[in-house]
C-alpha positions, 0 to 999 in steps of 0.5 A, a space after each residue: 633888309 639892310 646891306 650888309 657894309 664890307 670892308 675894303 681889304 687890299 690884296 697883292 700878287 706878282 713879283 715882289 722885288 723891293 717889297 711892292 706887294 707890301 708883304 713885309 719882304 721881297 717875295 713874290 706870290 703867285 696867288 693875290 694875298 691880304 696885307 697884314 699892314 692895311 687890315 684895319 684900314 678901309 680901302 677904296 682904291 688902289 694903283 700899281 706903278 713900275 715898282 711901287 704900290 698905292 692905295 686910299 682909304 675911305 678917311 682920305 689917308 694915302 698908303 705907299 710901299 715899294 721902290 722909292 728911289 725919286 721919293 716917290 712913296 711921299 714919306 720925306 725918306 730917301 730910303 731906297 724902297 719900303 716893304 710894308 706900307 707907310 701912309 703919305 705925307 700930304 697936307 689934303 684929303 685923297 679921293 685918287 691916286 695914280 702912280 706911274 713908272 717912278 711919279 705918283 699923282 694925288 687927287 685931294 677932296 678939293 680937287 687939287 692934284 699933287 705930284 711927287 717922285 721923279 721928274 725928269 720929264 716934267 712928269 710932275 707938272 711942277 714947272 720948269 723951275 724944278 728939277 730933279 726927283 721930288 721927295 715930298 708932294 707939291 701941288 700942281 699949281 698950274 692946276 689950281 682953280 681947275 676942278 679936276 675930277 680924274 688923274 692918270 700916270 703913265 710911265 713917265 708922262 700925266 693926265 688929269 680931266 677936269 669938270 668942264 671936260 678938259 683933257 691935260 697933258 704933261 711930262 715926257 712928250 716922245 713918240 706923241 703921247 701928249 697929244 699935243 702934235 709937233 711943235 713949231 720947230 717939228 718934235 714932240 716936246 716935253 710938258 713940264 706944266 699941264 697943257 690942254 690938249 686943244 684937239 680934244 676941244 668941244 668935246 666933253 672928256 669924262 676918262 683918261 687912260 695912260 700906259 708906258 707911251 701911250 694915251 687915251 681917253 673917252 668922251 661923254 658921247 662913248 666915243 673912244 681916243 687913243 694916241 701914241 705908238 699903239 697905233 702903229 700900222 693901226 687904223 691904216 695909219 702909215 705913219 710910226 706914231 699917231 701923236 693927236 687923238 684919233 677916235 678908236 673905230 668901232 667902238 660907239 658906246 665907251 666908258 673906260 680905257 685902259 693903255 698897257 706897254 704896246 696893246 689897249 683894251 677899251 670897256 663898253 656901257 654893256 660891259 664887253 670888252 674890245 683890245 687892239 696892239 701888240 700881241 706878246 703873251 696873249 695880252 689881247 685875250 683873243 686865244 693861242 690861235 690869235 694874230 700876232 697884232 690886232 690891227 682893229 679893236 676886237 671883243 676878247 671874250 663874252 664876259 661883262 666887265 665892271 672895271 679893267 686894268 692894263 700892265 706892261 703886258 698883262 691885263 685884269 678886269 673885275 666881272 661879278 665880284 671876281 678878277 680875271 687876269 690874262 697875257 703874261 704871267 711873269 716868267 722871264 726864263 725865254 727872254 731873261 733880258 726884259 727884267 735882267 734885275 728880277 730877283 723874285 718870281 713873277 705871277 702877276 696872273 694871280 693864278 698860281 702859277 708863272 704862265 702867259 693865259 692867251 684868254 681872261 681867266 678867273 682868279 679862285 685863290 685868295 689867302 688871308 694875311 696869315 697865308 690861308 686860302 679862303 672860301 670863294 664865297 667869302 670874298 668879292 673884289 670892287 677894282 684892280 689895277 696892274 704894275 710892271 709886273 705885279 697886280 693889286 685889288 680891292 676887296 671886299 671880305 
């Protein structure tokens, strides 16, 4: 018996705003969509950022659409955002993409990292002596002659592991999300050249994870690190920001990570799924009757999950070839000042409406690129990754 070859399609929901979904507009949806623009290309993976969208295929070609004001779509324009999706300009084969709030990273096939967009905060790695927004990707040569095998972009800071396991760290140095500690003269500097961050040393780090100020990572003996100010009052920490790795408490058998706006969720061999932090809109999966913090990390549900994803306040995780979503669903009509330049509706849940869902649910809906529902049967997703507001997956159909 042969197994059949799917192709990887990429679906796209949530708000819309500067054409993030690659829809061809500024419409929101609330239930994932194909894109018209990618259907003959074969997908393998995909980030979401603050308002921008990526996505490599099997060939190595990058895809980019959604806000461009730091240039970082990496289409040499300065056009202000894209709707449909425009391949990248950079000379290497991409195995990874990571974008964060306004910078995107790039993994090459040989192991380089490139960087493009804002850099304000030395979020490129570039090197003190560029400043400013970077239209067109630079290879990170700090980097060069490292084998990085995995990159991470958070809001405005940078990760990259290498194949020696090694963590680097860069960019916007605030609250201690680095990883690095106070400097000499007693703050949390910022990196414009990737830095190892020497705590970590003699362990073997095998992923990283980035969120709005938050960082983590996991080693290859399953044990979990997270820093940054997600762990205020956690863990019995005193004090407002944990600014060097602490091991997450628990936890013994980590794969992966994922870091959202104030909250962490941390994937184990077996597939179950722990989160801690702030819990707005139910982003910690516990339930309506849940605490309003999880001071410690806490399974969130009996589901077995193959890959998990955070936003700003919303989560995804894919189990048995379908995407579960949970936490905010997008309506800002009790807090209009979280996105007071939202034009187009929310719906990042996928699940066809704007409601926050206090527990993972299942996605059922997928519409073609026509607009048209298709059967349940006929489709599976293999990854999804979460933005500000929007949400993207691979799939297979």
């Amino acid at each position: 018996m042969t197994m059949a070859r799917y192709s990887g399609k990429i679906a796209c929901w949530g708000n819309g705003d500067q054409g993030r979904l690659g829809l061809g507009n500024n419409s929101g949806s609330s239930v994932p969509r194909l894109l018209s623009a990618l259907k003959e290309a074969v997908l393998v993976g995909v980030s979401c950022g603050g308002a921008h969208t990526a996505a490599v295929a099997e060939d190595g070609s990058a895809f980019l659409w959604g806000l461009n004001d730091d240039g970082q779509l990496v289409h040499g324009s300065d056009s202000p955002y894209l709707q449909v999706p425009h391949e990248a300009l950079i000379p290497e084969a991409i195995t990874q993409v990571a974008c964060g709030n306004r910078h995107t990273l790039f993994l090459s096939d040989t192991s380089c990292v490139w960087a493009a967009g804002d850099n304000k905060r030395g979020q490129l790695g570039l090197g003190r002596e560029l400043h400013g927004s970077q239209l067109l990707a630079r290879r990170i040569q700090a980097l060069v002659g490292t084998k990085i095998v995995h990159i991470a972009a958070g809001a405005e800071h940078s990760m990259a592991v290498s194949a020696a396991g090694d963590l680097f760290t860069w960019g916007n140095g605030s609250r201690g999300c680095l990883g690095h500690g106070l400097s000499a003269a007693g703050y949390h500097e910022d990196e414009h050249s990737p830095r190892l961050v020497r705590s970590l040393a003699g362990r073997q780090i095998t992923f990283a994870a980035a969120g709005l100020a938050n960082s983590g990572c996991v080693d290859d003996s399953g044990t979990a690190y997270i820093w940054g100010p997600a762990l205020r009052q956690s863990f019995g920490s005193a004090s407002s920001e944990v600014d060097k790795p602490q091991p997450v408490p628990g936890i013994h058998h980590a794969v992966g990570l994922a870091v959202g706006g104030g909250h962490v969720l941390v994937q184990e061999h077996s597939g179950a799924v722990a989160s801690y932090g702030a819990n707005e809109y139910g982003v910690l999966g516990h339930g309506s009757d849940s605490a309003s913090k999880g001071m410690l990390p806490a399974r969130i549900s009996d589901v077995q999950f193959e890959q998990i994803a955070c936003g700003w306040r919303h989560n995804a995780g894919v189990a048995d070839g379908k995407v579960w979503t949970w936490g905010w669903g997008g309506s800002v009509g009790s807090d209009s000042s979280l996105l007071p330049m939202q034009t187009s509706s929310g719906g990042q849940l996928g699940l066809g409406n704007e409601f926050d869902y206090w527990r993972p649910t299942v996605i059922d809906t997928l519409q073609d690129e026509e607009g048209r529902t298709l059967p349940a049967s006929s489709w599976s997703a293999l990854q999804v990754s979460c933005g500000m507001n929007h949400t993207a997956a691979i799939v297979a159909v």
